[in-house]
ZAVEX-896650 format. One record per atom (N, C-alpha, C, O, CB): atom name; residue number from 1; x, y, z. Coordinates in nm, 3 decimals, padded with zeros to 5 digits. Glycine has a CB too. Layout:
<rs>
<r><a>CA</a><k>NUM</k><x>X</x><y>Y</y><z>Z</z></r>
...
</rs>
This chain:
<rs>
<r><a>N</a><k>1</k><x>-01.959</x><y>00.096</y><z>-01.008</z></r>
<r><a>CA</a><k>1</k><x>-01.970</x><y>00.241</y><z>-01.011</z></r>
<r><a>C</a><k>1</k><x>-01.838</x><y>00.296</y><z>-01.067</z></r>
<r><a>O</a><k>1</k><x>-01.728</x><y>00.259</y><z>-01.028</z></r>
<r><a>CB</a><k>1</k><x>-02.000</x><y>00.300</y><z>-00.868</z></r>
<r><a>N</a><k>2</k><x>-01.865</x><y>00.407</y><z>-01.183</z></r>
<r><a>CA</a><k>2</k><x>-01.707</x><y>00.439</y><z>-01.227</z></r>
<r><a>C</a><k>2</k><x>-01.687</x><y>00.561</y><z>-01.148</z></r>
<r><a>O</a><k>2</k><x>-01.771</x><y>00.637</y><z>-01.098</z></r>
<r><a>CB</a><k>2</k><x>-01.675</x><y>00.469</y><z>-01.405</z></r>
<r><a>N</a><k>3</k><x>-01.543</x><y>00.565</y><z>-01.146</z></r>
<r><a>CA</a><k>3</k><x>-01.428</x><y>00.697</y><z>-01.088</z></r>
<r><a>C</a><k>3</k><x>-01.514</x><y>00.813</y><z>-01.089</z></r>
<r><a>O</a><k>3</k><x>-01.532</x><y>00.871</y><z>-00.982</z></r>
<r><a>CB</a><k>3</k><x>-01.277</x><y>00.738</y><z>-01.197</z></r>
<r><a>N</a><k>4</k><x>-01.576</x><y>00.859</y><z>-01.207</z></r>
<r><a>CA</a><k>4</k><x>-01.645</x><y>01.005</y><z>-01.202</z></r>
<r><a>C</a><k>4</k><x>-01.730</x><y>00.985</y><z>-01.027</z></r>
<r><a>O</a><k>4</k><x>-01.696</x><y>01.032</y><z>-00.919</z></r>
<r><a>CB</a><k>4</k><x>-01.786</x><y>01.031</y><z>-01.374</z></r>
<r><a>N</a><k>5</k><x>-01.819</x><y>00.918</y><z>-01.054</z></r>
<r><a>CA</a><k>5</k><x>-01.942</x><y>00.870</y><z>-00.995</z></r>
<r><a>C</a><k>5</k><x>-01.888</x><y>00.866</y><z>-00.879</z></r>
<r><a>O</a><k>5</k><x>-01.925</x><y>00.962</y><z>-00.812</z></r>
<r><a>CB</a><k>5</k><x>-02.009</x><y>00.743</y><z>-01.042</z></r>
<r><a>N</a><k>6</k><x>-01.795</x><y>00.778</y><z>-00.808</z></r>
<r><a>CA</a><k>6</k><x>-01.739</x><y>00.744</y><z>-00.683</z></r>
<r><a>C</a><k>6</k><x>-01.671</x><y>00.883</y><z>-00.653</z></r>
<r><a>O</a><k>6</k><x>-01.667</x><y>00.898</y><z>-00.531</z></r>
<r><a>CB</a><k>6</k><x>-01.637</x><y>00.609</y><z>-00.686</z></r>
<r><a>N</a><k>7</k><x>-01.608</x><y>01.004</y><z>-00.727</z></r>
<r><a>CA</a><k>7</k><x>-01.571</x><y>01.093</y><z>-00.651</z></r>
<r><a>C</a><k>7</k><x>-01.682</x><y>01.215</y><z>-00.646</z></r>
<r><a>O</a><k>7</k><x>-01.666</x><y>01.320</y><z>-00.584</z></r>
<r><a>CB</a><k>7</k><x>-01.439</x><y>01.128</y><z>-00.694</z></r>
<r><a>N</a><k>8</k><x>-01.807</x><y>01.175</y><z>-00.731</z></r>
<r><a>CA</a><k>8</k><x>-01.898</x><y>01.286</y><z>-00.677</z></r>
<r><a>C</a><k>8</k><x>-01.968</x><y>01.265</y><z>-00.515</z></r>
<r><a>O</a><k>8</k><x>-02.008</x><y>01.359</y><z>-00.446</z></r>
<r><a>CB</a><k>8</k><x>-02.023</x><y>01.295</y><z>-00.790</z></r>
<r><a>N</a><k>9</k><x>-01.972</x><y>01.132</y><z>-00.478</z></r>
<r><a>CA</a><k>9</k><x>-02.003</x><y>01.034</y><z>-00.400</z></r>
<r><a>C</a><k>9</k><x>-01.943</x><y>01.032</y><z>-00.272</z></r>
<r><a>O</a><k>9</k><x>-02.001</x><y>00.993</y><z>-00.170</z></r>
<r><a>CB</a><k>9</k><x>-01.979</x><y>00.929</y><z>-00.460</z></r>
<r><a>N</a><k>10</k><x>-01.781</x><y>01.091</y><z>-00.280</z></r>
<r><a>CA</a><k>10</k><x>-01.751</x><y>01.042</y><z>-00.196</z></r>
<r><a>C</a><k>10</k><x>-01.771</x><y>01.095</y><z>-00.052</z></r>
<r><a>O</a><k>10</k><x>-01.667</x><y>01.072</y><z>00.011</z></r>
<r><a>CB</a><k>10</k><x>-01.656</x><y>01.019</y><z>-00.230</z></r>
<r><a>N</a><k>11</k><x>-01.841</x><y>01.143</y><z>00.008</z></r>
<r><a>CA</a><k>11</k><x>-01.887</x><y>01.183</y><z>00.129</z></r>
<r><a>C</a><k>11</k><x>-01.951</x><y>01.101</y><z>00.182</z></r>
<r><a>O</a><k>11</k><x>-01.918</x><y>01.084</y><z>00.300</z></r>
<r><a>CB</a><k>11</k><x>-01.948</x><y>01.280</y><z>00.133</z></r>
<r><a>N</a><k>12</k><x>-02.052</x><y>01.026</y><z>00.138</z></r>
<r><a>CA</a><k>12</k><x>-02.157</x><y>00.911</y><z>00.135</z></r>
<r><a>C</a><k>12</k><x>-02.058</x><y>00.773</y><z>00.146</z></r>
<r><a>O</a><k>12</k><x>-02.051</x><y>00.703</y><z>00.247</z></r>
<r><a>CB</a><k>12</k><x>-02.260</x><y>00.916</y><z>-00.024</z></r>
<r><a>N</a><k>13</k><x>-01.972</x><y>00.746</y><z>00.005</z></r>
<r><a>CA</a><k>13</k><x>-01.908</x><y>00.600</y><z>00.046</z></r>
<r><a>C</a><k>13</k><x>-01.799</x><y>00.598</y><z>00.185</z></r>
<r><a>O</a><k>13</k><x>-01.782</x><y>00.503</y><z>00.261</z></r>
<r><a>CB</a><k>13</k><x>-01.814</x><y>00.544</y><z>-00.096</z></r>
<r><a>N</a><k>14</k><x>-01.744</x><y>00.714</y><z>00.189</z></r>
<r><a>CA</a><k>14</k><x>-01.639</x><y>00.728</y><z>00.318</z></r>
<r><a>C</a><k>14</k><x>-01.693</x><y>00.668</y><z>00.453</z></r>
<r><a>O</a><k>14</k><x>-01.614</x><y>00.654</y><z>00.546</z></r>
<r><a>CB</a><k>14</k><x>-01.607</x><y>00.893</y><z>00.350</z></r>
<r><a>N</a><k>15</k><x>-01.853</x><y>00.625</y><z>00.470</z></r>
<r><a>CA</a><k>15</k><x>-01.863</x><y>00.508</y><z>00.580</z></r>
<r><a>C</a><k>15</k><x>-01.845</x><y>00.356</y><z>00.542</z></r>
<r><a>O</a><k>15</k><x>-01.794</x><y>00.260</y><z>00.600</z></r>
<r><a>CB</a><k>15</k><x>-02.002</x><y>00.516</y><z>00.641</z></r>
<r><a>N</a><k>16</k><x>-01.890</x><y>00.366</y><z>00.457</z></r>
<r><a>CA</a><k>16</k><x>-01.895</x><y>00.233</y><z>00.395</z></r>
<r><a>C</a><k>16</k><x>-01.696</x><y>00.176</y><z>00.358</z></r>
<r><a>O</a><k>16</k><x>-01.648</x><y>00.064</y><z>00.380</z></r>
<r><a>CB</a><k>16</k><x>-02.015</x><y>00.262</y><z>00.222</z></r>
<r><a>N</a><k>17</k><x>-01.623</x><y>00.301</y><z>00.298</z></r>
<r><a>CA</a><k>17</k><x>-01.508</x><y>00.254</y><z>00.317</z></r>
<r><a>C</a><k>17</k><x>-01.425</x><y>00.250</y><z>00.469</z></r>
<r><a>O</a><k>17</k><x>-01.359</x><y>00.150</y><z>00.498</z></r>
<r><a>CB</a><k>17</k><x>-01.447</x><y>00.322</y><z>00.226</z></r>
<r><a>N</a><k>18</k><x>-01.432</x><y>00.329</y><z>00.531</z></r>
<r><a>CA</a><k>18</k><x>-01.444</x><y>00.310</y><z>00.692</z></r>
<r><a>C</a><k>18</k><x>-01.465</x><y>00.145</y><z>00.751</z></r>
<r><a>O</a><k>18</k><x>-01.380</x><y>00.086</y><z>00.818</z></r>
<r><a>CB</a><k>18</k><x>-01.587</x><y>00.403</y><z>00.742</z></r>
<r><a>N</a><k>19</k><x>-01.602</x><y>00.085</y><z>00.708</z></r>
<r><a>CA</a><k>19</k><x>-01.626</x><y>-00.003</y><z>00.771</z></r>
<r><a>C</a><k>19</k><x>-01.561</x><y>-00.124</y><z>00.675</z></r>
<r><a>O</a><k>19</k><x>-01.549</x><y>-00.242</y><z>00.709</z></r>
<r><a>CB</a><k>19</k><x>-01.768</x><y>00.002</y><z>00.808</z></r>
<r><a>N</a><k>20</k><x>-01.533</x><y>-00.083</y><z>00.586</z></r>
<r><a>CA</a><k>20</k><x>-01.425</x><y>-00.258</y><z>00.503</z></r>
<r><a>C</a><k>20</k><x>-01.330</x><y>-00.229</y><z>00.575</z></r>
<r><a>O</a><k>20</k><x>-01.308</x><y>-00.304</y><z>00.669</z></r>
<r><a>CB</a><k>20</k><x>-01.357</x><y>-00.283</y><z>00.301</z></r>
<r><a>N</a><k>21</k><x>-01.229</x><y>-00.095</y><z>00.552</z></r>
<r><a>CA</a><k>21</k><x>-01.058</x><y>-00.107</y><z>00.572</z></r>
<r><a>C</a><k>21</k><x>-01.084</x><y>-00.003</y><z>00.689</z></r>
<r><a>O</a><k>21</k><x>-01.092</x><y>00.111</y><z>00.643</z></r>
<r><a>CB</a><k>21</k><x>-00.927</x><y>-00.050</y><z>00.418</z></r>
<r><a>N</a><k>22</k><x>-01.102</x><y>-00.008</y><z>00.844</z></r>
<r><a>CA</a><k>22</k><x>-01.105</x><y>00.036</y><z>00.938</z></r>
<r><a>C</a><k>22</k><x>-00.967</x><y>00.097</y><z>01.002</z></r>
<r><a>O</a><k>22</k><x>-00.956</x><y>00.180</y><z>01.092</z></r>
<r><a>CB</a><k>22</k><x>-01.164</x><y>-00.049</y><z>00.992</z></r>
<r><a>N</a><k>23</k><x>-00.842</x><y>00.012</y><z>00.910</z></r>
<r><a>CA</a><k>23</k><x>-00.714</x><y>00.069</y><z>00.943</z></r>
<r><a>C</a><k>23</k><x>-00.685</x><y>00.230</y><z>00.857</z></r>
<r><a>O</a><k>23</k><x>-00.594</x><y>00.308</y><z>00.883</z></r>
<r><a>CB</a><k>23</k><x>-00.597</x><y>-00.055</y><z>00.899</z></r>
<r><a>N</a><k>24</k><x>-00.797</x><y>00.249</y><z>00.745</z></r>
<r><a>CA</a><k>24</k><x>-00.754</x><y>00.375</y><z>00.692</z></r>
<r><a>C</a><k>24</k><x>-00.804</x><y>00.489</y><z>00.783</z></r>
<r><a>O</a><k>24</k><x>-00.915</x><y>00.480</y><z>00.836</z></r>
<r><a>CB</a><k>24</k><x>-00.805</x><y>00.391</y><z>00.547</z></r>
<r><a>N</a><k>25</k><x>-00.704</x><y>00.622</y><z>00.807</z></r>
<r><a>CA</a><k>25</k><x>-00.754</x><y>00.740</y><z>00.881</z></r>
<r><a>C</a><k>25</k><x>-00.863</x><y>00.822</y><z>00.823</z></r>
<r><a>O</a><k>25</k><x>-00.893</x><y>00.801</y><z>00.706</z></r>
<r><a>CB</a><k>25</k><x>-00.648</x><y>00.827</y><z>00.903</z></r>
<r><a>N</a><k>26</k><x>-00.917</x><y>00.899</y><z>00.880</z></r>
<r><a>CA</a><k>26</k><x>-01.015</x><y>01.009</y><z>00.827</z></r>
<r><a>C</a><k>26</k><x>-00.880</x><y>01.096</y><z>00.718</z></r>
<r><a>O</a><k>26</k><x>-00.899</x><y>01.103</y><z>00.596</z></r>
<r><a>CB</a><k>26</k><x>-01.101</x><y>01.129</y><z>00.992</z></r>
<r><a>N</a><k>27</k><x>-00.776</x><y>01.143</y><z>00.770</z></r>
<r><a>CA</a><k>27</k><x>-00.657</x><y>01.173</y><z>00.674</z></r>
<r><a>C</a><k>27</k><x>-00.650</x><y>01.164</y><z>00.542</z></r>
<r><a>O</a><k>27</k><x>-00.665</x><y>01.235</y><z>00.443</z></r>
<r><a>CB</a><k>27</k><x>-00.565</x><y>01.109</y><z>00.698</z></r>
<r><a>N</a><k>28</k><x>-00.606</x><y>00.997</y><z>00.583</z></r>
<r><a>CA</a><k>28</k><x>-00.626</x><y>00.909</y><z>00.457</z></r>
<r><a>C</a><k>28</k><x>-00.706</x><y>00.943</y><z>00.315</z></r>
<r><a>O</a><k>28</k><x>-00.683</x><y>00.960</y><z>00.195</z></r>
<r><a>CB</a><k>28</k><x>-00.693</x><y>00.798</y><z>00.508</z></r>
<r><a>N</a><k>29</k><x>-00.840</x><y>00.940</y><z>00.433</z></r>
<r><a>CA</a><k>29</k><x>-01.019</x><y>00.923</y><z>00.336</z></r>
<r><a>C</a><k>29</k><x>-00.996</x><y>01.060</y><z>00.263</z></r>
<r><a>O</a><k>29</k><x>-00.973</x><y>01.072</y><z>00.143</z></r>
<r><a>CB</a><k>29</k><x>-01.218</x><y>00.927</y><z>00.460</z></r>
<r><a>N</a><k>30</k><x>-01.006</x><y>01.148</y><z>00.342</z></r>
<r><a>CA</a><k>30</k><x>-00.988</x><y>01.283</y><z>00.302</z></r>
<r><a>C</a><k>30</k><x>-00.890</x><y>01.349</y><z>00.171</z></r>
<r><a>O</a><k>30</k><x>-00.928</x><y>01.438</y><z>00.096</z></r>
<r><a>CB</a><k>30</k><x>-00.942</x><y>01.334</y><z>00.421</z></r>
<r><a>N</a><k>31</k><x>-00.770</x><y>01.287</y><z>00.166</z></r>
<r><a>CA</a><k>31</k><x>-00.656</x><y>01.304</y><z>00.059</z></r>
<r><a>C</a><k>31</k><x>-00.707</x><y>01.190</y><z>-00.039</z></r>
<r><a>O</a><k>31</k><x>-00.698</x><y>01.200</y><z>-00.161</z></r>
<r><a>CB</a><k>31</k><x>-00.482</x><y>01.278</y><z>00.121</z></r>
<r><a>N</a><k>32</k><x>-00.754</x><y>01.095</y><z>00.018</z></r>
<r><a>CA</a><k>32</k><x>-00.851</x><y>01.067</y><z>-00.133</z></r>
<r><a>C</a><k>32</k><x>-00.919</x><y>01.092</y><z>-00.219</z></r>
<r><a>O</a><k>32</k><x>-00.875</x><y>01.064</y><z>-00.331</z></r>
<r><a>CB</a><k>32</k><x>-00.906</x><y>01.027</y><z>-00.147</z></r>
<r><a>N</a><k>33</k><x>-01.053</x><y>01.155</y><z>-00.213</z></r>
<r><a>CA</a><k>33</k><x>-01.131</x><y>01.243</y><z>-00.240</z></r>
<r><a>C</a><k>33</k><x>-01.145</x><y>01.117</y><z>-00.353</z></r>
<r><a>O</a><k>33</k><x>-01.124</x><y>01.145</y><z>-00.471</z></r>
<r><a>CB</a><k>33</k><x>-01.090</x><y>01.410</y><z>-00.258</z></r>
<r><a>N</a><k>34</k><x>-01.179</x><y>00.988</y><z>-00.318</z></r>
<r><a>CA</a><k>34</k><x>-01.213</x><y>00.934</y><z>-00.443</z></r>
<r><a>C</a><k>34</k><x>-01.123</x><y>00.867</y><z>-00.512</z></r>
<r><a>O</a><k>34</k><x>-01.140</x><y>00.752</y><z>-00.553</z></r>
<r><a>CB</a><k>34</k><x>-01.253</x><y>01.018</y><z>-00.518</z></r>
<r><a>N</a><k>35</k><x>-01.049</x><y>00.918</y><z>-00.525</z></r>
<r><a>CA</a><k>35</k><x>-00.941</x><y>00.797</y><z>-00.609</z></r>
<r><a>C</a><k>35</k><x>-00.908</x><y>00.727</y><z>-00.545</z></r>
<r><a>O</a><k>35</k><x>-00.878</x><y>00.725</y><z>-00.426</z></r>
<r><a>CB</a><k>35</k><x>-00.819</x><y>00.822</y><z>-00.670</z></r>
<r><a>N</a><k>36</k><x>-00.911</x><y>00.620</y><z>-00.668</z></r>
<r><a>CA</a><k>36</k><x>-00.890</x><y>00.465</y><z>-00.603</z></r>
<r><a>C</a><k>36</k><x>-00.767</x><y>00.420</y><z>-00.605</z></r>
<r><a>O</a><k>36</k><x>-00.735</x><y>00.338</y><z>-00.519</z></r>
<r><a>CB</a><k>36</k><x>-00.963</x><y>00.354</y><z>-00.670</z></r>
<r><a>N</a><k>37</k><x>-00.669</x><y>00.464</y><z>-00.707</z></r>
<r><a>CA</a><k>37</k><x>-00.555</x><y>00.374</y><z>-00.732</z></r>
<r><a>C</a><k>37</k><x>-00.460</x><y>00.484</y><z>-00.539</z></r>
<r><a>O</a><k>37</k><x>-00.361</x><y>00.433</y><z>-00.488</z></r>
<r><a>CB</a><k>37</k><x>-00.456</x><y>00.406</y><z>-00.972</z></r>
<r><a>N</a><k>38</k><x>-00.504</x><y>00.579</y><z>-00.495</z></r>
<r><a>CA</a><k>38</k><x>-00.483</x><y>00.633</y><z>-00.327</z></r>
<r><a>C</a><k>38</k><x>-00.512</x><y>00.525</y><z>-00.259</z></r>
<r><a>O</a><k>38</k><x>-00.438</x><y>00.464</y><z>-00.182</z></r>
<r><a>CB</a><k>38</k><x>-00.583</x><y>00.760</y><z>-00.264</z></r>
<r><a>N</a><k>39</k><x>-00.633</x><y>00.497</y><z>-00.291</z></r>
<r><a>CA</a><k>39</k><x>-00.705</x><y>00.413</y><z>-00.200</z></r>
<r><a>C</a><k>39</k><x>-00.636</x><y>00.267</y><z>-00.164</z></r>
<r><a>O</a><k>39</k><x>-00.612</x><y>00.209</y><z>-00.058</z></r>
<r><a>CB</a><k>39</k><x>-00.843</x><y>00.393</y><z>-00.264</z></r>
<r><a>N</a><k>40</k><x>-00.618</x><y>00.239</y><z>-00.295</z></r>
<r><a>CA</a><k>40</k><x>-00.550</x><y>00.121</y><z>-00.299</z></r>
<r><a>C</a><k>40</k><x>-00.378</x><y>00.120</y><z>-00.268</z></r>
<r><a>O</a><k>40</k><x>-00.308</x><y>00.018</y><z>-00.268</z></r>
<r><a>CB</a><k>40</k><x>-00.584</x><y>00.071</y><z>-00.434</z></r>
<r><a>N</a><k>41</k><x>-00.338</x><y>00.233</y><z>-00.249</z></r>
<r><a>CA</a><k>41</k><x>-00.200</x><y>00.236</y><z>-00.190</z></r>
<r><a>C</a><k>41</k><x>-00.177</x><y>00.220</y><z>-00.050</z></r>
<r><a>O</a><k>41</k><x>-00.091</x><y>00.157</y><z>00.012</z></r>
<r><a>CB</a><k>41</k><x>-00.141</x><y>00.352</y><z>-00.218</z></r>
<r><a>N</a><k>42</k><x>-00.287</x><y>00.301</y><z>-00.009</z></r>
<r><a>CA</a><k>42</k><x>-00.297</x><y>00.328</y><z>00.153</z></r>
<r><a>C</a><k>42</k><x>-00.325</x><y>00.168</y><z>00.195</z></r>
<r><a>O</a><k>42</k><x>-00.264</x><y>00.109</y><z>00.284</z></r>
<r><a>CB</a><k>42</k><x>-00.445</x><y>00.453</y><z>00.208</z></r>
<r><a>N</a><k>43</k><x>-00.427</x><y>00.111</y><z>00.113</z></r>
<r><a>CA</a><k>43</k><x>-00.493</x><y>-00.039</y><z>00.194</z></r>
<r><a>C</a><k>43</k><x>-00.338</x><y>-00.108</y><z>00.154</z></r>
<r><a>O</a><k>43</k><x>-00.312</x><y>-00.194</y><z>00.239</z></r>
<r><a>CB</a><k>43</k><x>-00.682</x><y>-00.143</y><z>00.100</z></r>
<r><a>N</a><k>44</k><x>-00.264</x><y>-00.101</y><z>00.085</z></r>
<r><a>CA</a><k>44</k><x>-00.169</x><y>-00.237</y><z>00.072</z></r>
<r><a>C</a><k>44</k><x>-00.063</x><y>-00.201</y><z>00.202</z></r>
<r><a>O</a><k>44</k><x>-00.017</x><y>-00.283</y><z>00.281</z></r>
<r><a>CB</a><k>44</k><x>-00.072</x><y>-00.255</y><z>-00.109</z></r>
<r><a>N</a><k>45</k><x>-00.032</x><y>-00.004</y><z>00.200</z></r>
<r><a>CA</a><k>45</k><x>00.034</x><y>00.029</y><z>00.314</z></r>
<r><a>C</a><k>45</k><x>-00.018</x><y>-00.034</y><z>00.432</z></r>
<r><a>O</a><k>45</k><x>00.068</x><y>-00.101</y><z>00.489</z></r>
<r><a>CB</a><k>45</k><x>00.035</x><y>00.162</y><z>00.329</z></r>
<r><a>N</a><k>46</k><x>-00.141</x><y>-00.033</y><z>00.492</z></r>
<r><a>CA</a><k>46</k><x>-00.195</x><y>-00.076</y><z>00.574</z></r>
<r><a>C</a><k>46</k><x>-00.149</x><y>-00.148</y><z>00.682</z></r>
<r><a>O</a><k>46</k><x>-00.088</x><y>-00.148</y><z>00.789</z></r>
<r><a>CB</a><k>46</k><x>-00.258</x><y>-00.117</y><z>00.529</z></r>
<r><a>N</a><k>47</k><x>-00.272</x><y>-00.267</y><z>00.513</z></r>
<r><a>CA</a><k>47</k><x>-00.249</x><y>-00.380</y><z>00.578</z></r>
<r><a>C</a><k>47</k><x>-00.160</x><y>-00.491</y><z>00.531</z></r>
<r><a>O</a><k>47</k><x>-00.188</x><y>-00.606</y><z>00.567</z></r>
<r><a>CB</a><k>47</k><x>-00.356</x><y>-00.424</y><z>00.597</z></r>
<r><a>N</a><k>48</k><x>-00.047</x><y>-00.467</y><z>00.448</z></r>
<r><a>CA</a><k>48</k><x>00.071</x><y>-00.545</y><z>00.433</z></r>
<r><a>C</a><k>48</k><x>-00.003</x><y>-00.614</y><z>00.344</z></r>
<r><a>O</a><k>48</k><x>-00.030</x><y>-00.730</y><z>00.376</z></r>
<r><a>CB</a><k>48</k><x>00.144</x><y>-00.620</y><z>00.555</z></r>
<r><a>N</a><k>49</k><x>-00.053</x><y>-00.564</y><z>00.214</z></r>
<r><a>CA</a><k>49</k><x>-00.090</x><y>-00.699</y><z>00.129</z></r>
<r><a>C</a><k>49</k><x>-00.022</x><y>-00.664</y><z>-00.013</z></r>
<r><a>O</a><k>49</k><x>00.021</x><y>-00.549</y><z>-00.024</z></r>
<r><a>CB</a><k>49</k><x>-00.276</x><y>-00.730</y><z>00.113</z></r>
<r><a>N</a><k>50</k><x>-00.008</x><y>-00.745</y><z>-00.115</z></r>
<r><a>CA</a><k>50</k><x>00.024</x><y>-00.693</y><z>-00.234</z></r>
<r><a>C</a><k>50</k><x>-00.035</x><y>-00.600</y><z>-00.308</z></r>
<r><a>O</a><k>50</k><x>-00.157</x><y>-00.613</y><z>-00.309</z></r>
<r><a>CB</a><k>50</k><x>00.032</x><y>-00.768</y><z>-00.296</z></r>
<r><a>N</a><k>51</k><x>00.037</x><y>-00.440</y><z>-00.421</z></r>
<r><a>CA</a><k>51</k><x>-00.075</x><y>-00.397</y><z>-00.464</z></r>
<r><a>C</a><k>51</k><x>-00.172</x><y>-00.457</y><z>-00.535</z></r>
<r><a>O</a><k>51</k><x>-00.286</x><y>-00.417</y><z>-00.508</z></r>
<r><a>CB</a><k>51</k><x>-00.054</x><y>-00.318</y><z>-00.513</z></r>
<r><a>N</a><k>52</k><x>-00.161</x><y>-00.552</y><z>-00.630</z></r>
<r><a>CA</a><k>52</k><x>-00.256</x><y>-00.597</y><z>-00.709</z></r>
<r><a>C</a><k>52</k><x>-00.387</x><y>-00.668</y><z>-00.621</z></r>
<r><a>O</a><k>52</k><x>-00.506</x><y>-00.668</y><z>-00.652</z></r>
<r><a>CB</a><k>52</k><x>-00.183</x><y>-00.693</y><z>-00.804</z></r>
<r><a>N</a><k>53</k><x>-00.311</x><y>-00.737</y><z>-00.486</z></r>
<r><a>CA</a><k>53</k><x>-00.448</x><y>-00.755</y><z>-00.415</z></r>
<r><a>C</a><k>53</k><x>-00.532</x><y>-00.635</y><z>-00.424</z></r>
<r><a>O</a><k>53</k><x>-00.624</x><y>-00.619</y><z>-00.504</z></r>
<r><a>CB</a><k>53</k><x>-00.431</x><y>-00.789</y><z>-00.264</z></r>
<r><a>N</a><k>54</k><x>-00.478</x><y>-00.526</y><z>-00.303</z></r>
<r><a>CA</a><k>54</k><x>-00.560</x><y>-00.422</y><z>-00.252</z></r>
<r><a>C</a><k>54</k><x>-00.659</x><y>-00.338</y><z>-00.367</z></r>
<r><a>O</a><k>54</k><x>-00.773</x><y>-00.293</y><z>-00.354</z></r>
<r><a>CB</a><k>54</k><x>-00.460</x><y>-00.326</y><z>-00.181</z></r>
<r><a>N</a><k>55</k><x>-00.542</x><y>-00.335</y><z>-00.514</z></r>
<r><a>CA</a><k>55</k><x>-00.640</x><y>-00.289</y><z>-00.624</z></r>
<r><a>C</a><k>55</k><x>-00.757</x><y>-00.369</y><z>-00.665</z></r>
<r><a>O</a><k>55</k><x>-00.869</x><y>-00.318</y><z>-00.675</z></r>
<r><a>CB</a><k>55</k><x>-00.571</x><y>-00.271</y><z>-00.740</z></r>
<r><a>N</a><k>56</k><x>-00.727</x><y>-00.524</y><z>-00.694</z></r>
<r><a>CA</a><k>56</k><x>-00.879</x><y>-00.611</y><z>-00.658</z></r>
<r><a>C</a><k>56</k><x>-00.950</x><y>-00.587</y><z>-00.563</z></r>
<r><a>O</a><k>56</k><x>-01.070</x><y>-00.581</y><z>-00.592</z></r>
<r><a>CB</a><k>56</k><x>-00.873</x><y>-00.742</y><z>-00.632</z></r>
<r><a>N</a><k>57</k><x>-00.918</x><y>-00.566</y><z>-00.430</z></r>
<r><a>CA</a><k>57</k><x>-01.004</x><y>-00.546</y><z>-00.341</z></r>
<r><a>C</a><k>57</k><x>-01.101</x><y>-00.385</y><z>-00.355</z></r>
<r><a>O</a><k>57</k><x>-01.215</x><y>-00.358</y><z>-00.315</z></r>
<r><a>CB</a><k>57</k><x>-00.914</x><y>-00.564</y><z>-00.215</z></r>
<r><a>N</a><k>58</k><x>-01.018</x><y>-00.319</y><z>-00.415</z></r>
<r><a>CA</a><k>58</k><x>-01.115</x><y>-00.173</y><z>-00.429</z></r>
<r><a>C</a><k>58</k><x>-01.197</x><y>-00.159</y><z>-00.611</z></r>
<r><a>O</a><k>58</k><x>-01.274</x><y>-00.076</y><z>-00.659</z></r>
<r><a>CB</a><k>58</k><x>-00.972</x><y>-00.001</y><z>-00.401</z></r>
<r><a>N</a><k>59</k><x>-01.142</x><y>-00.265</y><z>-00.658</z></r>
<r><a>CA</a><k>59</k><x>-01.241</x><y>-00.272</y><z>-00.756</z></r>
<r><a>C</a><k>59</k><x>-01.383</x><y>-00.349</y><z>-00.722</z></r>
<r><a>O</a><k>59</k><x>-01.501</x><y>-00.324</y><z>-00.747</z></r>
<r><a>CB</a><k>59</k><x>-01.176</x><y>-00.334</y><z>-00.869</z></r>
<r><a>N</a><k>60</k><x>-01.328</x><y>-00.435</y><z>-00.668</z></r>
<r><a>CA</a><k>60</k><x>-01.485</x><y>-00.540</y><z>-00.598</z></r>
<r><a>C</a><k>60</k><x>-01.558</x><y>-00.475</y><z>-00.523</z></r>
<r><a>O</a><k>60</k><x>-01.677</x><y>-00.508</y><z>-00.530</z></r>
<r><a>CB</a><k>60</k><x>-01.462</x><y>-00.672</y><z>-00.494</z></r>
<r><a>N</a><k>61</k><x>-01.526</x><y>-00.369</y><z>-00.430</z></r>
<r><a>CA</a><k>61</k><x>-01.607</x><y>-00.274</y><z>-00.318</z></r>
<r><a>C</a><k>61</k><x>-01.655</x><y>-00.171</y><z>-00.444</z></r>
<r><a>O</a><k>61</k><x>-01.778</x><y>-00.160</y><z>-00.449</z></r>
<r><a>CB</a><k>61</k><x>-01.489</x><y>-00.185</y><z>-00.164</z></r>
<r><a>N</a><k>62</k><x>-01.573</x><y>-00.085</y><z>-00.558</z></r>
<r><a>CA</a><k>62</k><x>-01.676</x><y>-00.037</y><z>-00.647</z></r>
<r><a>C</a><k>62</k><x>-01.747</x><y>-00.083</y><z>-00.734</z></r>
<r><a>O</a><k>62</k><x>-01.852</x><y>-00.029</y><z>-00.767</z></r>
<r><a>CB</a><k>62</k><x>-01.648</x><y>00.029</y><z>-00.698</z></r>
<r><a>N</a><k>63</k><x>-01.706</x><y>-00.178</y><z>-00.779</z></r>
<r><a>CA</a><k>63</k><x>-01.858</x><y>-00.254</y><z>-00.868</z></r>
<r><a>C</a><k>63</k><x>-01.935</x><y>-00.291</y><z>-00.726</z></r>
<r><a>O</a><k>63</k><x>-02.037</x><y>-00.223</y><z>-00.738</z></r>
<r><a>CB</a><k>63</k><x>-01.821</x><y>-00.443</y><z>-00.994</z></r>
<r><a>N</a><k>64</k><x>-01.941</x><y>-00.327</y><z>-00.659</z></r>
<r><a>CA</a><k>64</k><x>-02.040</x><y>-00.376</y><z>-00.495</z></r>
<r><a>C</a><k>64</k><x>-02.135</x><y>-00.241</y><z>-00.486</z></r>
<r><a>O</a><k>64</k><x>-02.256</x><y>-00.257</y><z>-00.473</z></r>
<r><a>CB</a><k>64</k><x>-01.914</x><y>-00.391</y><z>-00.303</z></r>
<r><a>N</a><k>65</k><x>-02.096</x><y>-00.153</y><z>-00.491</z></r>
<r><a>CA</a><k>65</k><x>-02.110</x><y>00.002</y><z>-00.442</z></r>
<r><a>C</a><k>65</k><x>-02.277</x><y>00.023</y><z>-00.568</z></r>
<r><a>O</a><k>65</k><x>-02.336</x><y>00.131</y><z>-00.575</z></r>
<r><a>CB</a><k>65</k><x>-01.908</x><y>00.136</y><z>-00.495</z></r>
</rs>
């Protein structure tokens, strides 16, 4: 699913991202509004991983999506 798509969306994916990265806040979700390269800052903040992981990891959940 591309960027346009995922931020018309995002009300709907915000459970589905909830239930992968459970450490992100409603906050978080919210100052996202969809963007991923946020998304992927917050998950490496998280959960202590490299960015290039966390950005693989939120590309695989949007092509999944």
């Amino acid at each position: 699913m591309n960027e346009d798509k995922i931020k018309g969306q995002w009300k709907q994916i915000v459970g589905k991202v909830k239930e992968k990265w459970g450490k992100l806040t409603d906050d978080d979700l919210k100052v996202a509004e969809g963007n991923s390269d946020y998304v992927a800052g917050k998950i490496q903040e998280r959960y202590g991983i490299a960015k290039d992981e966390a950005k693989k990891q939120v590309e695989d959940f949007n092509r999944d999506l």
